[in-house]
C-alpha positions as CSV (number, residue, x, y, z in Angstrom):
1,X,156.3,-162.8,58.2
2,X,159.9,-162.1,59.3
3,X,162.6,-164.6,58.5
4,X,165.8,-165.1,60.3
5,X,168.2,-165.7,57.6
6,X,170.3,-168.1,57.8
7,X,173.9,-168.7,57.4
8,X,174.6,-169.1,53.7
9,X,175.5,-172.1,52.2
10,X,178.6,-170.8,50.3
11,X,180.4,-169.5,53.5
12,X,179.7,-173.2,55.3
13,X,181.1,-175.1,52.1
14,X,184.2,-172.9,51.7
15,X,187.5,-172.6,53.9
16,X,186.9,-175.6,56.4
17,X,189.9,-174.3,58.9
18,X,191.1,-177.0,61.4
19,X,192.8,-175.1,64.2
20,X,194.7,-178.6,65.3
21,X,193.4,-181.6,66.9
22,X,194.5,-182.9,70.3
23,X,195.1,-186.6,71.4
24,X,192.3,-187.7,74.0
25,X,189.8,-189.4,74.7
26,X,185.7,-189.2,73.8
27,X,184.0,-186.6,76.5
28,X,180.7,-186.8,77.3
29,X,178.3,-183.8,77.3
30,X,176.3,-184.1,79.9
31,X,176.1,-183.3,83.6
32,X,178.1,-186.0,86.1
33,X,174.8,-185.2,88.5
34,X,177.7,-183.0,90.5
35,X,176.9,-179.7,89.4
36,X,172.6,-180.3,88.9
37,X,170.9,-180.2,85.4
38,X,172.2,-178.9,82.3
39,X,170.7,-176.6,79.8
40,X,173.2,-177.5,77.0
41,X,171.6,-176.0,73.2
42,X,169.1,-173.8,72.8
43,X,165.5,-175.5,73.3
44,X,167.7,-177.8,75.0
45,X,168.3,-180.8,73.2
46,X,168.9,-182.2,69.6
47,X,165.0,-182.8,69.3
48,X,163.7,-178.8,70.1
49,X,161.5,-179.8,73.3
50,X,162.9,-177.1,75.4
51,X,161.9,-179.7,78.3
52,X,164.1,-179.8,80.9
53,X,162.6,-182.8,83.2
54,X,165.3,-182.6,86.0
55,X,165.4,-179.1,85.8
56,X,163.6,-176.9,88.0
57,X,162.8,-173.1,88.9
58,X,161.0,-171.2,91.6
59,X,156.9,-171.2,91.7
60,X,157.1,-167.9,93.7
61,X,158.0,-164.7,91.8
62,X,162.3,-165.3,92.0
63,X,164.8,-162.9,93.0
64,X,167.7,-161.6,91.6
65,X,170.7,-163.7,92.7
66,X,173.5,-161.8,90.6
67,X,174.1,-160.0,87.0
68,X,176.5,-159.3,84.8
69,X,176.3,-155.3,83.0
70,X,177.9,-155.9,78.8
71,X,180.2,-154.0,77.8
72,X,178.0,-153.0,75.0
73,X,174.2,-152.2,74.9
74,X,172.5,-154.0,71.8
75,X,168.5,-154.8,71.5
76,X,168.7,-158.8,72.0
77,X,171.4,-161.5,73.2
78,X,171.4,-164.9,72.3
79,X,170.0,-167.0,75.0
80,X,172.1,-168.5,77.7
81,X,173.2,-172.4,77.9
82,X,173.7,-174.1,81.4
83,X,176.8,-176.9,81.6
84,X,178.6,-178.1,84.3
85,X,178.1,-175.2,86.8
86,X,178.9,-173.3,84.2
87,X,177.0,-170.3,82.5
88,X,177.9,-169.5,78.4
89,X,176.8,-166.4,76.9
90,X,177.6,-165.1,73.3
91,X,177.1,-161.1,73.1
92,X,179.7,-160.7,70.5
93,X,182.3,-162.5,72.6
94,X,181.5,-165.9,74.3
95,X,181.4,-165.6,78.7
96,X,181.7,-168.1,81.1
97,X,180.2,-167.5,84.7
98,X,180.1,-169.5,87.6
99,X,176.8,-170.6,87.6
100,X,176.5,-169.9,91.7
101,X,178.0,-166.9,92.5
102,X,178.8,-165.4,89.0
103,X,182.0,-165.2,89.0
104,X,183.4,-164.5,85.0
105,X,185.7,-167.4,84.4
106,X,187.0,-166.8,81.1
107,X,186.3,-164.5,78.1
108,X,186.9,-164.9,74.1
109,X,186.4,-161.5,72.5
110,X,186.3,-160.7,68.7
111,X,189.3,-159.2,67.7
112,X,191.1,-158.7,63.5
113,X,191.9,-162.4,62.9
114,X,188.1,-163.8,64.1
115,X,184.4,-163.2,63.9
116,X,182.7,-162.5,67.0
117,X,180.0,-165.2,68.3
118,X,176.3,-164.3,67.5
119,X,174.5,-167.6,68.9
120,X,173.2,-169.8,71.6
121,X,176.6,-172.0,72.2
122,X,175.8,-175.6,71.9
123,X,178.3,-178.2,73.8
124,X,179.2,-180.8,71.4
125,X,181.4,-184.3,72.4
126,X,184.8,-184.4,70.2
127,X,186.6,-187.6,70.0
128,X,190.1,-185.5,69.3
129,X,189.6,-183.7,72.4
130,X,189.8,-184.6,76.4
131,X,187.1,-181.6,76.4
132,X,183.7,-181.3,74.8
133,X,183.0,-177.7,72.4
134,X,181.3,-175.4,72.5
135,X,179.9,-174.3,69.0
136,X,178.2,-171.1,68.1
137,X,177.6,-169.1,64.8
138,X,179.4,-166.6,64.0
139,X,179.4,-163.8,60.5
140,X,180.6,-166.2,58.3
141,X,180.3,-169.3,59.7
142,X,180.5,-172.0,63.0
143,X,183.4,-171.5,65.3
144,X,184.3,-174.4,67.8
145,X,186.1,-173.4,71.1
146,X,187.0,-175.4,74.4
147,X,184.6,-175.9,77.0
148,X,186.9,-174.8,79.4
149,X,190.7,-174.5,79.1
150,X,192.2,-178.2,79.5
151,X,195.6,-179.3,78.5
152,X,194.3,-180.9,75.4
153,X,195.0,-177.4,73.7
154,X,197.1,-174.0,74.8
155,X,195.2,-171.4,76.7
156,X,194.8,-168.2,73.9
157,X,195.8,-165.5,75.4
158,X,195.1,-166.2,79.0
159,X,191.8,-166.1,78.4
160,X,190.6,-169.8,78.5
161,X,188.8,-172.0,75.8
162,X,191.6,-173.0,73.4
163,X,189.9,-172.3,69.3
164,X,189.7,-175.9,67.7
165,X,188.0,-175.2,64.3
166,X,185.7,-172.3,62.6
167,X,184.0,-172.5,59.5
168,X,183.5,-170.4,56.7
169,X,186.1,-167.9,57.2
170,X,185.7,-164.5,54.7
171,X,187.9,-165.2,51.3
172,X,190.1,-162.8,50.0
173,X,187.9,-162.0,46.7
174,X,185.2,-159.9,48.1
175,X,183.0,-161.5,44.9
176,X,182.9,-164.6,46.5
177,X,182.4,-163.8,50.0
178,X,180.0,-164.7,52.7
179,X,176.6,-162.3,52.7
180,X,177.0,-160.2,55.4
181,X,173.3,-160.8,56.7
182,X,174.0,-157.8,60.0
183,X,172.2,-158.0,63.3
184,X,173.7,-160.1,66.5
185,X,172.1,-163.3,66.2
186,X,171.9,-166.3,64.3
187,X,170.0,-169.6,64.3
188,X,171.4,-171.9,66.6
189,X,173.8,-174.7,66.2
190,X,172.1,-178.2,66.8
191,X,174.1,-181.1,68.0
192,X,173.3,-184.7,68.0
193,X,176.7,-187.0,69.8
194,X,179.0,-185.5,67.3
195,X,177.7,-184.0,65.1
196,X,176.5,-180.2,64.4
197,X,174.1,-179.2,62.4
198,X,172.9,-175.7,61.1
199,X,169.9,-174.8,58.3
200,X,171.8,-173.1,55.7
201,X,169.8,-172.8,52.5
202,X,169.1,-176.1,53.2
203,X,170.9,-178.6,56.3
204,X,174.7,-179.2,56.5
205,X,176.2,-181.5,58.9
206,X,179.7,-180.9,60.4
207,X,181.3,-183.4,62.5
208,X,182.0,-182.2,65.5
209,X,186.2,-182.9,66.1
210,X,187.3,-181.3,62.9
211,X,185.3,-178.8,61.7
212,X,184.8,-181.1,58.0
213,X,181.4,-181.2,56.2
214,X,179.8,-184.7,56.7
215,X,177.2,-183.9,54.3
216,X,174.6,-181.3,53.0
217,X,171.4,-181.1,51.8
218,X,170.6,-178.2,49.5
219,X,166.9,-176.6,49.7
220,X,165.6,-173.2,49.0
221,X,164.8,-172.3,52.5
222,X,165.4,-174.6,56.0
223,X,164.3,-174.1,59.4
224,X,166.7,-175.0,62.1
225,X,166.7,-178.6,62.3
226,X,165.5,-181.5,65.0
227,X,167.2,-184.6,65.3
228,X,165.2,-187.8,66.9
229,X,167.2,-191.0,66.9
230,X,168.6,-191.2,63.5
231,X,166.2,-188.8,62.0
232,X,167.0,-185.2,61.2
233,X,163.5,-183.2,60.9
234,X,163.5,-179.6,58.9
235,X,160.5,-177.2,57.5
236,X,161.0,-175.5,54.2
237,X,158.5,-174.1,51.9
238,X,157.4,-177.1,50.6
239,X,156.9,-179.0,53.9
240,X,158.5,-181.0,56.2
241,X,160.9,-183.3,55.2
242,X,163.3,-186.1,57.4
243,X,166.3,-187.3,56.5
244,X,169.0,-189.7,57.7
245,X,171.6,-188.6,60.0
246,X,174.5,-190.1,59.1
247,X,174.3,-189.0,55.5
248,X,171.2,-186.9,54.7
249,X,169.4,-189.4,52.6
250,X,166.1,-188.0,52.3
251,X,163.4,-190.7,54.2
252,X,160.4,-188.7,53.6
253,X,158.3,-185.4,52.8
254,X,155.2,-184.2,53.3
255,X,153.7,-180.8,52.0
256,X,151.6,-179.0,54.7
257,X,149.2,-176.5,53.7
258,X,150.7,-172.9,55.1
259,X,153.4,-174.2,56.7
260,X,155.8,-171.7,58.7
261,X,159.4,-172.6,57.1
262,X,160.9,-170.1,59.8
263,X,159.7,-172.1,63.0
264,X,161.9,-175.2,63.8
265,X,160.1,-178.5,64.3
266,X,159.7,-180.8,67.5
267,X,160.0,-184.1,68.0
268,X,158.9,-186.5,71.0
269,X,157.1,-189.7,71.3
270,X,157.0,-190.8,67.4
271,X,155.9,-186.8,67.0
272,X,156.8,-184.1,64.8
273,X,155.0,-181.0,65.4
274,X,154.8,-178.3,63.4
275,X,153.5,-174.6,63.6
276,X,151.3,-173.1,60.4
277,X,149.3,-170.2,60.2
278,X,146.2,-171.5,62.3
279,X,147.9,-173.5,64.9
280,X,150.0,-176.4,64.9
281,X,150.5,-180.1,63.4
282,X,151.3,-183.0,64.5
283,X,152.6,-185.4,62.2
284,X,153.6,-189.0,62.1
285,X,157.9,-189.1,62.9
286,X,158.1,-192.3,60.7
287,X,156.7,-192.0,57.3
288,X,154.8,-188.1,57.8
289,X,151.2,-188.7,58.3
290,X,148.9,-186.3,59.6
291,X,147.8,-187.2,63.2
292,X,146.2,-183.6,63.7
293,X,145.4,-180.0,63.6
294,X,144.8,-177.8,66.4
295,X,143.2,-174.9,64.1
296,X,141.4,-173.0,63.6
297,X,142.3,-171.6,67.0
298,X,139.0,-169.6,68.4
299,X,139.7,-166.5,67.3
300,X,139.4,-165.3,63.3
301,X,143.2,-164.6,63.0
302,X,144.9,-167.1,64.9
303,X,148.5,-167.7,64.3
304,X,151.0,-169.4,66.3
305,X,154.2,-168.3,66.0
306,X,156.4,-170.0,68.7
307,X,157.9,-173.6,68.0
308,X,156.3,-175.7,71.1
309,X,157.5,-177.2,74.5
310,X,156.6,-180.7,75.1
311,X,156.6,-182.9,77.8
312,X,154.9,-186.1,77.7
313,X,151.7,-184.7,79.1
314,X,151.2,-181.5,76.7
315,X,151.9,-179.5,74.4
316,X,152.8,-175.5,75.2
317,X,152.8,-172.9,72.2
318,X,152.5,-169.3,72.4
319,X,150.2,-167.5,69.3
320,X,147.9,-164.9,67.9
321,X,144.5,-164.3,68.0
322,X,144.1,-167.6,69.7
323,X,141.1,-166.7,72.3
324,X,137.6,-165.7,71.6
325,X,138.0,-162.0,71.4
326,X,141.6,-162.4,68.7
327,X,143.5,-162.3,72.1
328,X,147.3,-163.6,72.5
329,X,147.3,-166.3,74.7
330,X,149.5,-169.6,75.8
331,X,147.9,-172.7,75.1
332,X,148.6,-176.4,76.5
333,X,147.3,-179.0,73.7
334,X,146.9,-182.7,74.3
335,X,149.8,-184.8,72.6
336,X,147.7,-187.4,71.6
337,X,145.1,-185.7,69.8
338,X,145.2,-182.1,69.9
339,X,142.4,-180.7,71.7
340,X,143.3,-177.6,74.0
341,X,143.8,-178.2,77.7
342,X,143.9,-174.5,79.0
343,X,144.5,-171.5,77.5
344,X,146.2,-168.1,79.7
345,X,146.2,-165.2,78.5
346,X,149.0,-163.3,77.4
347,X,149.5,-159.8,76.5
348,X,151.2,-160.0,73.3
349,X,153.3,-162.9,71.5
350,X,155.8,-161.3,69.1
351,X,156.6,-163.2,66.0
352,X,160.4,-163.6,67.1
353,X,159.8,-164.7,70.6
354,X,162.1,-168.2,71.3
355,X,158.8,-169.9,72.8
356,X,157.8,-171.4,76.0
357,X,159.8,-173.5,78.1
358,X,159.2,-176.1,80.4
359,X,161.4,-177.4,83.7
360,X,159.5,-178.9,87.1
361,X,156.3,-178.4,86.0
362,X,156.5,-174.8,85.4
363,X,156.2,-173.2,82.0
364,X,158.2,-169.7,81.4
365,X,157.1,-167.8,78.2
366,X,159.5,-165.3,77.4
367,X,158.1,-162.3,75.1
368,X,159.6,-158.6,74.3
369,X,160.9,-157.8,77.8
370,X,158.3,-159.6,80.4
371,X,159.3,-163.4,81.2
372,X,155.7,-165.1,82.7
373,X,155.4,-168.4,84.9
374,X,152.2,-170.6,84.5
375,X,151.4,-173.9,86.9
376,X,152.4,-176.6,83.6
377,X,149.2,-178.8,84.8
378,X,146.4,-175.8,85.4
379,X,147.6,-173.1,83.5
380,X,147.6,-170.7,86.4
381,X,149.8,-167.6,86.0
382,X,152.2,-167.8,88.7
383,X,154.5,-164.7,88.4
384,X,156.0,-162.5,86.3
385,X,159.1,-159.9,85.9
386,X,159.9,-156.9,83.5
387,X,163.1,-156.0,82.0
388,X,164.4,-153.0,80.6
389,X,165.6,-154.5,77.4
390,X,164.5,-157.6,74.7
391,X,165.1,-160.6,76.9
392,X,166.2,-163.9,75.6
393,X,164.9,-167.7,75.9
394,X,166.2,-168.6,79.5
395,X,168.4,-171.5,80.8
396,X,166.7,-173.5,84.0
397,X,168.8,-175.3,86.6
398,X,168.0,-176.7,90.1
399,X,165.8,-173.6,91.2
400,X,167.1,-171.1,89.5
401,X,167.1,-169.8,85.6
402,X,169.7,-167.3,83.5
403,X,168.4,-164.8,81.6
404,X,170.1,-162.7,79.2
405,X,168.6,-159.2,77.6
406,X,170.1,-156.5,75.7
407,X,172.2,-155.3,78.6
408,X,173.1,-158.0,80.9
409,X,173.0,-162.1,82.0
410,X,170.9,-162.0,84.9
411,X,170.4,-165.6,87.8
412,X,167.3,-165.6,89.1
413,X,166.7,-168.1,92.4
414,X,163.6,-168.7,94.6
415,X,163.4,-166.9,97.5
């Protein structure tokens, strides 16, 4: 089993540095219905459903509507977030594209006096600014930018998005710095109104103006966190635990028989569901009981190793060994008690794949470099596309998606 590490708890505790705070008044993070649906965190929302009910992309194989070439090549890019006709992209530096025509809009690059970005953005409200953030991990730590380049803070550089806060910034004793864990990505940012939240040997909750700690919760190992009302659901070896938002009093835990600490719970309806290494669980959101267990799958090695999408009418997760003959397959599973609607078959599911997505009734499963469209309802394999490189989880609008690999950000459309 391969673990994403996660940022280390030392370097998110250490050097809190407030860049300034502007005068303003509270933004609000999502779409003004001018510009279509947003995408605006990975799995899109605070809760991990990666369902994007207004959303919607093409049921005929898309076509390529425009791309942007990196300046560097590398094996994967963090996936893409979709806000306000806007595009974000973190490959090192953090891009914004027009969302219709792909126009680059403004650029933050690394350079000596900051880390680059290495995650899925996230946009976050701020009561200091006029502007929301946009949060992303970076080496060390979080770094907070401007959504765009508003008055509420200088322009750096002429580049757009004025810095408000980072985290974790490397000390000066080498003894007591940050691991340097390598590789380009990180585990996402998750933000709930104003507050961000990251697994870091444990949860830590930052609000979302200042860059301060609000609280954390210490445990050996975290997923990335869920957040459900005033819930904040996490996996670590020992199970699956909630806890409150506003402080990180611990409400409940529940041990789970091989649970998989490095997939990141769902939540909807009063759900939590949870991946192990037959299937998945569903547990009760309030209090942790069991409700049930879709293992063992039909095959003798089954594993699921994608978090789920979930919609009100089913449940999507990619896995292992999950038809008759040890095949790979996407499955839909009934919410209410488990039992597999459809199975299609898939031709391999890779243990760091983001998972399935869902937008107007079309589910994309994203694995290696092949992106494949199923009918939500039938299971029906509706198309598919190849890239040349690891491609990430993508971002859905109103008929078209964004999809980043190794080399490029890529807008697919209908035809």
């Amino acid at each position: 089993m391969t673990r994403r590490p996660p940022l280390t708890r030392r370097a998110l505790l250490s050097g809190i540095g407030a860049l300034g705070l502007g005068a303003g008044t509270l933004a609000a993070t999502g779409d003004d219905g001018t510009d279509g649906p947003d995408w605006p965190m990975h799995r899109h929302d605070p809760a991990g459903t990666a369902h994007a009910p207004d959303a919607s992309v093409p049921r005929s194989k898309p076509t390529e509507r425009w791309r942007y070439e990196f300046d560097d090549v590398g094996l994967r890019t963090p996936g893409p977030i979709l806000y306000d006709g806007r595009v974000f992209v973190a490959r090192r530096s953090l891009t914004a594209f027009d969302a219709g025509s792909g126009d680059r809009l403004f650029r933050i690059a690394a350079d000596d006096g900051a880390k680059p970005f290495l995650s899925t953005p996230a946009v976050a409200s701020a009561r200091a600014y006029v502007t929301p953030s946009l949060v992303a991990a970076s080496e060390y730590g979080l770094r907070a930018v401007g959504v765009d380049g508003s008055p509420d803070l200088p322009v750096v550089d002429g580049r757009g998005l004025a810095r408000r806060w980072s985290t974790g910034q490397q000390p000066d004793n080498p003894a007591v710095a940050s691991l340097n864990l390598g590789g380009d990505w990180r585990e996402p940012p998750v933000v709930a109104d104003e507050t961000v939240l990251v697994a870091d040997d444990g949860i830590v909750a930052i609000d979302a103006s200042s860059g301060s700690i609000r609280w954390s919760e210490h445990r050996q190992y975290a997923s990335g966190p869920s957040v459900a009302g005033d819930g904040v659901y996490a996996v670590t070896f020992d199970g699956v635990l909630e806890l409150a938002v506003a402080d990180g009093t611990q409400r409940w835990s529940e041990s789970v028989p091989d649970i998989r600490p490095d997939v990141r719970p769902v939540v909807a309806d009063g759900r939590v569901y949870v991946g192990h290494e037959t299937g998945l669980v569903a547990m009760d959101a309030d209090g942790g009981d069991r409700l049930w267990t879709s293992g063992p799958p039909s095959g003798e090695h089954g594993q699921f190793f994608t978090p789920p999408a979930v919609t009100p009418a089913a449940v999507y997760a990619a896995g292992t060994g999950v038809l008759d003959d040890d095949g790979d397959a996407l499955v839909a599973l009934d919410p209410e008690t488990g039992e597999r609607l459809w199975d299609a078959p898939l031709s391999t599911v890779s243990q760091d794949t983001d998972g399935p997505i869902v937008a107007g009734g079309v589910v994309l499963q994203p694995d290696n470099d092949v992106l494949a469209a199923f009918d939500a309802t039938t299971g029906e394999r509706l198309w598919w596309i190849e890239r040349d490189a690891i491609i990430s989880q993508p971002a859905p609008g109103d008929g078209r998606f964004y999809l980043a690999d190794g080399d490029g950000l890529t807008a697919f459309g209908g035809a």
